[in-house]
TIDREN-896011 format. One record per residue: x, y, z of N, C-alpha, C in turn; residue in three letters. Coordinates in steps of 0.02 Angstrom, whole numbers, plus 50000, padded with zeros to 5 digits. Layout:
residues N
XYZXYZXYZALA ...
//
This chain:
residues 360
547465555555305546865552455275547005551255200UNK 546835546355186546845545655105546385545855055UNK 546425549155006545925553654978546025546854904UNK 545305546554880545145540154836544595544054782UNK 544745542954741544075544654683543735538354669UNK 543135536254685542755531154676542355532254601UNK 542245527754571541925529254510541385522654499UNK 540815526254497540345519954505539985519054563UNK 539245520154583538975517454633538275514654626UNK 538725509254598538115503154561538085499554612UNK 537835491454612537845486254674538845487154705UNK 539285485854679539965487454669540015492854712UNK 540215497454675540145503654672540035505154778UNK 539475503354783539145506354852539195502454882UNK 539395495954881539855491154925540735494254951UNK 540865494854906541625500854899541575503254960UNK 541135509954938541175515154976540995515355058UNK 540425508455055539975509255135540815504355185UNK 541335501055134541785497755179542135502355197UNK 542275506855138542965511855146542605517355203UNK 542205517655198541795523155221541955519055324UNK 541825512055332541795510155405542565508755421UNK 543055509155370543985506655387544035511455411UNK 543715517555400543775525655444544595530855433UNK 545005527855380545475530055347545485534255281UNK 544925533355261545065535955179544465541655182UNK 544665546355149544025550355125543775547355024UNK 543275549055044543045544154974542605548754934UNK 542775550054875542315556054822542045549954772UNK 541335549154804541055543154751540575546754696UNK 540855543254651540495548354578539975542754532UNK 539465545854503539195541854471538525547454429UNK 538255545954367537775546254331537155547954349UNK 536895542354394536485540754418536425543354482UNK 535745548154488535505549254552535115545754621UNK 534935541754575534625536254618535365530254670UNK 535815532754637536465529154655536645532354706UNK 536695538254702537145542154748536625543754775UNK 536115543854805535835547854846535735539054891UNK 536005533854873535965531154942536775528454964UNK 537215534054936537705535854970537695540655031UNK 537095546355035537105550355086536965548355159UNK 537595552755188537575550855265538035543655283UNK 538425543955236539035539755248539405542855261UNK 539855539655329540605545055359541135544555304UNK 541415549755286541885552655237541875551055170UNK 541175550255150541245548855098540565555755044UNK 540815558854989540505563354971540355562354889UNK 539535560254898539385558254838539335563954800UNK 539665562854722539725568254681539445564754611UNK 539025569654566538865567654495539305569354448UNK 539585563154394539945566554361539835560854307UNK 539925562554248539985560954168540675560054155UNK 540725551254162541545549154150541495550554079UNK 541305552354027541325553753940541655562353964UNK 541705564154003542085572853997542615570054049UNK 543315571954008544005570854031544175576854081UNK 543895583554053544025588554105543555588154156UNK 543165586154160542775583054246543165578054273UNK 543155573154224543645567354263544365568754298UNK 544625574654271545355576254275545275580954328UNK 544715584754345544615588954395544485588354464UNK 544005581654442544025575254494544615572354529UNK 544795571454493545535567354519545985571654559UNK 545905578054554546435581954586546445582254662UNK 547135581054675547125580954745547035573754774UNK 546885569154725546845563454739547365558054769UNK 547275553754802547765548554783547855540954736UNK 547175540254722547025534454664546335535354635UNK 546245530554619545675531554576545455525254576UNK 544925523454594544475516354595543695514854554UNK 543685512854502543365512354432543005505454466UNK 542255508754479541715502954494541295501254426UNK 541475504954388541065507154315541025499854277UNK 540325500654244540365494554203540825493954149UNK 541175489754115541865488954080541905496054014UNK 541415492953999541545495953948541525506553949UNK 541475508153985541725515054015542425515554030UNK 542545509754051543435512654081543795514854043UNK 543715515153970543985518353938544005524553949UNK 543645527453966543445535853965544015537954034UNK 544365535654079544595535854136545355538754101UNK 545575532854082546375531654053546705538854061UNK 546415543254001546905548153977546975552854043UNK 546645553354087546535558754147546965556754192UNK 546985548654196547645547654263547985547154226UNK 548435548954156548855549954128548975558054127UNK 548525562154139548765569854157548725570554214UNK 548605565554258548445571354320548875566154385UNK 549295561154352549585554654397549115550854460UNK 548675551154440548275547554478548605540554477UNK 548565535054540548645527854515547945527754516UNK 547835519354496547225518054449547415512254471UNK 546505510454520546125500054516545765500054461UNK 545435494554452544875492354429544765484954434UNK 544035484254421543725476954413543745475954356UNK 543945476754318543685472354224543885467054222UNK 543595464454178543585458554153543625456754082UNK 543835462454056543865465053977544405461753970UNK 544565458653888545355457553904545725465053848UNK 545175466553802545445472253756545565478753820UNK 545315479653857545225484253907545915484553949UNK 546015479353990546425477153999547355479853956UNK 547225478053901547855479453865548075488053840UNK 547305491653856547495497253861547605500153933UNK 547505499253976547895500154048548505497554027UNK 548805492854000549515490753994549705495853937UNK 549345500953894549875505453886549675511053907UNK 549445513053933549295520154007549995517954031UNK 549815510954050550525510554128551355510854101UNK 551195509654038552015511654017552255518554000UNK 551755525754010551795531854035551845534654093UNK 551855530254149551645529354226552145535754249UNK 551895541554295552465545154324552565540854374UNK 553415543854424553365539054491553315538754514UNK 553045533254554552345529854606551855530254583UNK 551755531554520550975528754483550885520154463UNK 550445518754481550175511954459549595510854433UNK 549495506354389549065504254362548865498154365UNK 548135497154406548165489154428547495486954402UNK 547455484154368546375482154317546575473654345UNK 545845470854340545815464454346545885464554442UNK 545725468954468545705468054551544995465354580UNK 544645462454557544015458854607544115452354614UNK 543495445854593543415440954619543805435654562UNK 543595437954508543995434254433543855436054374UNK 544285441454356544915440854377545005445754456UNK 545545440154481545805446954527546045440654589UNK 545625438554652545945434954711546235429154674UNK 545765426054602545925418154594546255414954575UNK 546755424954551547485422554497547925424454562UNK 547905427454606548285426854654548325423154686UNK 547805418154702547825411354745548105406554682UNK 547975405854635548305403254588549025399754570UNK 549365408254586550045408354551550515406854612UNK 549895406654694550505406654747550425398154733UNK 550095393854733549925385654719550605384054656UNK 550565388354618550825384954551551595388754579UNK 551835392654623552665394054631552915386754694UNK 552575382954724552745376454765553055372854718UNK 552895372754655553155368454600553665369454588UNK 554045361654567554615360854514554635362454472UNK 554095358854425553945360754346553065359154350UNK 552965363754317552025362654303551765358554254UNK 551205356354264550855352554204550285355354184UNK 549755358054245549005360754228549035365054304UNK 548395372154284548315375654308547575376154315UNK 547235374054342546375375954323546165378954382UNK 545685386154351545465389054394544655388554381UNK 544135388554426543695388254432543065392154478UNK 542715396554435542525401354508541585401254502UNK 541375401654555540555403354534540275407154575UNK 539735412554567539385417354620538635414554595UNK 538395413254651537825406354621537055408654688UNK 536665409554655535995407954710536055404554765UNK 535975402654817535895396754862535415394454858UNK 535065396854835534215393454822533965394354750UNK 534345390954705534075392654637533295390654587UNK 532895391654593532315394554596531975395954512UNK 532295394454457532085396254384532585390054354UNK 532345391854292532545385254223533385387054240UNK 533345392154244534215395654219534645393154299UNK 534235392854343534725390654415535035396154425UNK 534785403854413535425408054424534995414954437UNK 535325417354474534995425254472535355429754458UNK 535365436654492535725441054465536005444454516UNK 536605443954524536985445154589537545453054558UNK 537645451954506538085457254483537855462454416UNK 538365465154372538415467254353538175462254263UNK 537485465654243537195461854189537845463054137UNK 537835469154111538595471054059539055462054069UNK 539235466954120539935461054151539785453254121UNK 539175450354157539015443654134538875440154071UNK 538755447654039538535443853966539205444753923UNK 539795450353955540245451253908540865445653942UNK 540635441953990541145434653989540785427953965UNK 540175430253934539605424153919540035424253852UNK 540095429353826540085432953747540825431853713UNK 541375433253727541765434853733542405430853719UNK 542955430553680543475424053686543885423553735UNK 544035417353739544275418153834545015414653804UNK 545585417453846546205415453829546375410953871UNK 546725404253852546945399353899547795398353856UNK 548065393253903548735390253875548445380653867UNK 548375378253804548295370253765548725369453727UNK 549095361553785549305359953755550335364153734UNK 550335367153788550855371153771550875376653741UNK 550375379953705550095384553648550005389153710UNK 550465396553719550365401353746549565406853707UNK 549295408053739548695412853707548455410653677UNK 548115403953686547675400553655546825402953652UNK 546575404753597545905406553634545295403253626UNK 544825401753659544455399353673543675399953649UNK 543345396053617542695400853623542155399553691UNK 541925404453702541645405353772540995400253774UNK 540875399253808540125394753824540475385253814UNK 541055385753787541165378253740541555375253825UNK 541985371253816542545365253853541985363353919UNK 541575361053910540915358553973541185354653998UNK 541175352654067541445349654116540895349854196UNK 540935342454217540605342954257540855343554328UNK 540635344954374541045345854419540935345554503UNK 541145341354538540855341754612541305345954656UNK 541125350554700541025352954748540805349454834UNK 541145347254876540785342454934540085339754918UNK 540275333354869539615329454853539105335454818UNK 539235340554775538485344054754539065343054700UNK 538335343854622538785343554579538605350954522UNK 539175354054496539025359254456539275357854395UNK 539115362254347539385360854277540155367254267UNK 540245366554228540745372654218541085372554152UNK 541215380054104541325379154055541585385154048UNK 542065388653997542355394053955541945398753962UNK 542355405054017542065410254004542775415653998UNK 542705421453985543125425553962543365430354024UNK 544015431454029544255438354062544555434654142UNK 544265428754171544355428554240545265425254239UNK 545435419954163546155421054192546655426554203UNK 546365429654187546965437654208547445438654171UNK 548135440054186548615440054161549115434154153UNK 548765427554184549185421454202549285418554140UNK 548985418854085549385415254031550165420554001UNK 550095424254002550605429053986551195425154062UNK 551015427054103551615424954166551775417454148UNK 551375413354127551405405854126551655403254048UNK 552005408054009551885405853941552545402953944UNK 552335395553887553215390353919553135387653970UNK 552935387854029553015387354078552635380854103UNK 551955378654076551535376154086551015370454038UNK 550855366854037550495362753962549705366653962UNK 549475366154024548865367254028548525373154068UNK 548095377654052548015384654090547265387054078UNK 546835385854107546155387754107545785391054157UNK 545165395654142544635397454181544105395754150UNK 543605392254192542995390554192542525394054254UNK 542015396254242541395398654281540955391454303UNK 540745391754365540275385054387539675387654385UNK 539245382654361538525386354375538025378054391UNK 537405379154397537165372254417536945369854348UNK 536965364554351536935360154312536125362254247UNK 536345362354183535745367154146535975372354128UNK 536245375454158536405383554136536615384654068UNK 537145383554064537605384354009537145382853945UNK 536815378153950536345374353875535965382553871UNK 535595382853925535025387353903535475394553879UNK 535965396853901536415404553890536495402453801UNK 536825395953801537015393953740536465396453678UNK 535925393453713535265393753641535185401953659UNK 535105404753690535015412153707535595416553640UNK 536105414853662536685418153629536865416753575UNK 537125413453556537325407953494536705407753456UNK 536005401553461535505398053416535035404653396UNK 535025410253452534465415753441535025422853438UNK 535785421553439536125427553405536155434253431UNK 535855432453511535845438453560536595439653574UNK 536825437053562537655441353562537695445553535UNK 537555446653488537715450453431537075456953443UNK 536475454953495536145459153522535825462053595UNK 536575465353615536805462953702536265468153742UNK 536015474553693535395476753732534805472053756UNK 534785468853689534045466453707534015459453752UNK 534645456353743534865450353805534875455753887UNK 535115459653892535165462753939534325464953974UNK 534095465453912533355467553942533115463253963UNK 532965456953938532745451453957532925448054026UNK 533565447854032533825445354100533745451154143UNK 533615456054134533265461154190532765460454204UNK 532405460054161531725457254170531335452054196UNK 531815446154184531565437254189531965434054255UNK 532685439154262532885432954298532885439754372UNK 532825435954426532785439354502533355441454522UNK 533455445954558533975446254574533975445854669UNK 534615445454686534385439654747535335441154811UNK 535065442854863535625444554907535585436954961UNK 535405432154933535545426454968535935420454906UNK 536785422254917537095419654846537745417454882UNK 538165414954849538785410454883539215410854851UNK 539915412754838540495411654800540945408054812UNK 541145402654753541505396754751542045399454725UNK 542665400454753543575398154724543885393054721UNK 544035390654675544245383854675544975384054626UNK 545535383354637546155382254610546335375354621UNK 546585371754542546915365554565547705366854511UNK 548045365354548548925364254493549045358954525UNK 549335354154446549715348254438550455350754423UNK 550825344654430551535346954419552155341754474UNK 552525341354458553025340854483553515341354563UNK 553415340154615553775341054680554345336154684UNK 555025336854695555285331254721555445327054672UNK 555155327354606555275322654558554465316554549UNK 554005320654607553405315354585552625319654574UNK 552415316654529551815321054509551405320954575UNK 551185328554566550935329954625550265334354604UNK 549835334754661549305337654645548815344954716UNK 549005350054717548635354154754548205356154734UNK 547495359554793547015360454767546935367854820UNK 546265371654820546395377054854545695377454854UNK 545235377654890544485378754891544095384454956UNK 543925387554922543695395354975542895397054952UNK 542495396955005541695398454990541585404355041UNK 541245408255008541105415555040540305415455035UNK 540005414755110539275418055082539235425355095UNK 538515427455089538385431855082538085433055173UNK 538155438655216538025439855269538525448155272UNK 538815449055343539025453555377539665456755346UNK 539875461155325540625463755321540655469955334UNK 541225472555383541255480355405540435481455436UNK 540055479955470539525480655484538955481655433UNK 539005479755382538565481255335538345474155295UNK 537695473655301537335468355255537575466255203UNK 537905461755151538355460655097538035454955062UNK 538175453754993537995447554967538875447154947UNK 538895438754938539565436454938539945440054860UNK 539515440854826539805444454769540145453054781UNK 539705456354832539885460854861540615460954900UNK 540585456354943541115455554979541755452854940UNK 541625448354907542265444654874542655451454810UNK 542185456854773542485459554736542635464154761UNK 542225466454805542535474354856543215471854888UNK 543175468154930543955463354981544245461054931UNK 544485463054849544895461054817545145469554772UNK 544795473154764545055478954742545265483254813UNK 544925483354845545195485254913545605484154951UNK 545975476354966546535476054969547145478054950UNK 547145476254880547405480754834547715486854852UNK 547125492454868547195499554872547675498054936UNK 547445495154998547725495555052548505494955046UNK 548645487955015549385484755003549945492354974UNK 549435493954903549835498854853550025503754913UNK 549615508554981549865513055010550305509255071UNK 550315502555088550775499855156551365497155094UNK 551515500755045552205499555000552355492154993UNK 551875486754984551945481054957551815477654892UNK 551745483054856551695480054782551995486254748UNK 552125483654681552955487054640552695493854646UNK 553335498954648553095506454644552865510854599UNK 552955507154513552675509854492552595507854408UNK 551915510254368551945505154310551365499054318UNK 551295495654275550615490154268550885485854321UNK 550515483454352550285479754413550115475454408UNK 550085467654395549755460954392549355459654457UNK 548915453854457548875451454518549205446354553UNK 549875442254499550275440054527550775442454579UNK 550995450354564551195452854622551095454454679UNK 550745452354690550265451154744550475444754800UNK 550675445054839551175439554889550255439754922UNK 550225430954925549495429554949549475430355024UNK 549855428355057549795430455129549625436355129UNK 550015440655098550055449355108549215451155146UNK 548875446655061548225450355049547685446855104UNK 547825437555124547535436455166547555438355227UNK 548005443955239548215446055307548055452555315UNK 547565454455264547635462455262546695462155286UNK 546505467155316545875469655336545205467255288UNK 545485469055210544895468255189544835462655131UNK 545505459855153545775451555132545435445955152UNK 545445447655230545365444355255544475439855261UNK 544065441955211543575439155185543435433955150UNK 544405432455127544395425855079544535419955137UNK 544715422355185544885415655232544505413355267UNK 
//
């Protein structure tokens, strides 16, 4: 059986656990703050909700023992508090972030890595499946020209000024609303971006969305792609409107700079809603044969059934992307040990794997 430290049992979080909990392989120690969290963990098979305060390293480290990884449902800005503990206690280490400063400290955790420790951040929906569907599109190539990735977790029935509800993690959304987002222009490796700006309109089978600069979902692909490529972007889709109104929110009224009280507000104003849809969309230009060529890659996930359990597509698409993951790292298909991309990630692997198999 394989023994997992879960951290987090937020919407995330208790999606995790109710899959890992029905694959009927793993025992699962899901930890969290919040009582209201974990107590609708109880009476899940092998899974044993525990309270714990990721800010104390000797809980966290005590936690971990006996473990075999460690899976961080936590909103970003906590994962810090994780690091130093699977650095004493060799835990490997997932996560969802979408941080990119966050991010670069897992890249130096992982260059302490004992062996067979890994360190893998950026494992959900984006970052995480869209740089792996990504980078398998952009290796068909000769030579590249553009890379655009495009992702949205969207209402199906959008219902307010904003067209949007609240499917995830508020933190999360406002710190890729907020945030500078790194692309490759123009040849310029680590180019950065300011978030909310490069608007673009965009169809989907005859519906049309907008889409624009948000932060964290290209992953590690400008670093893999640097040189390599002219053009390298992530954009978020949302329906048409959105972006203006986040804009005057953030920017014209300076709620960036005041992410409690934006946070309160969109708790408050906007619904939150388990009838929602997730759009993947990859396109690379480039080179075959000697003639410009053009692939595209398009994957929609609603929200319904997974592992027997009720899901919204945001549920499913980020759980079936850190979870794979976990699965691959123990069937010895991704490197043995040290920071982990999601380019290493061979896309069949993951579309072929149990809890992959949600993207197909």
């Amino acid at each position: 059986m394989r023994q997992v430290l879960l951290l987090g049992a937020g919407k995330i979080g208790k999606a995790i656990a109710t899959y890992l909990s029905a694959a009927g392989d793993y025992e699962i120690t899901a930890c969290d703050v919040n009582e209201t969290n974990l107590s609708s963990l109880h009476g899940m098979a092998r899974v044993t909700p525990t309270k714990l305060d990721v800010g104390s390293e000797s809980a966290l480290a005590s936690a971990m023992h006996g473990k075999h990884a460690v899976l961080s449902a936590l909103p970003y800005q906590f994962n810090k508090h994780v690091l130093p503990a699977t650095l004493s206690t060799g835990v490997s280490y997932f996560d969802l972030t979408e941080d990119v400063l966050h991010t670069e400290a897992v890249r130096a955790a992982a260059a302490k890595a004992r062996q067979g420790q890994i360190y893998m951040p950026q494992c959900g929906l984006a970052p995480g499946f869209v740089g792996i569907c990504a980078h398998h599109l952009a290796k068909g190539f000769d030579k590249l020209d553009e890379i655009k990735l495009r992702v949205g977790a969207l209402p199906q029935h959008p219902a307010n000024a904003l067209k949007y509800a609240l499917t995830w993690s508020t933190d999360g959304l406002i710190n890729e609303y907020g945030q500078p987002c790194k692309a490759i222009v123009e040849g310029k490796p680590l180019t950065t971006l300011v978030p909310l700006e490069g608007y673009e309109r965009f169809g989907v089978e005859g519906v049309e969305y907008e889409a624009f600069n948000t932060s964290g979902g290209v992953g590690d692909l400008c670093e893999t792609y640097s040189g390599k490529v002219r053009n390298l972007d992530y954009k978020t889709l949302r329906y048409p409107g959105h972006r203006d109104l986040i804009a005057f929110l953030m920017n014209d009224l300076r709620l960036n700079e005041d992410r409690e009280t934006l946070k309160r507000i969109f708790e408050r104003a906007i619904p939150a809603t388990e009838q929602d849809i997730v759009y993947v969309f990859n396109l690379v230009r480039g080179w075959k044969n000697g003639k410009y060529t053009q692939v595209s890659d398009l994957r929609k996930v609603y929200a319904g059934e997974f592992f027997g359990a009720p899901s919204t597509a945001i549920q499913i698409t980020t759980a079936a992307g850190i979870m794979a993951c976990l699965d691959l790292h123990f069937e010895g298909k991704l490197p043995k040990q040290g920071f982990v991309k999601q380019e290493d990630v061979i896309l069949d692997d993951f579309l072929a794997n149990r809890f992959g198999k949600a993207y197909v």
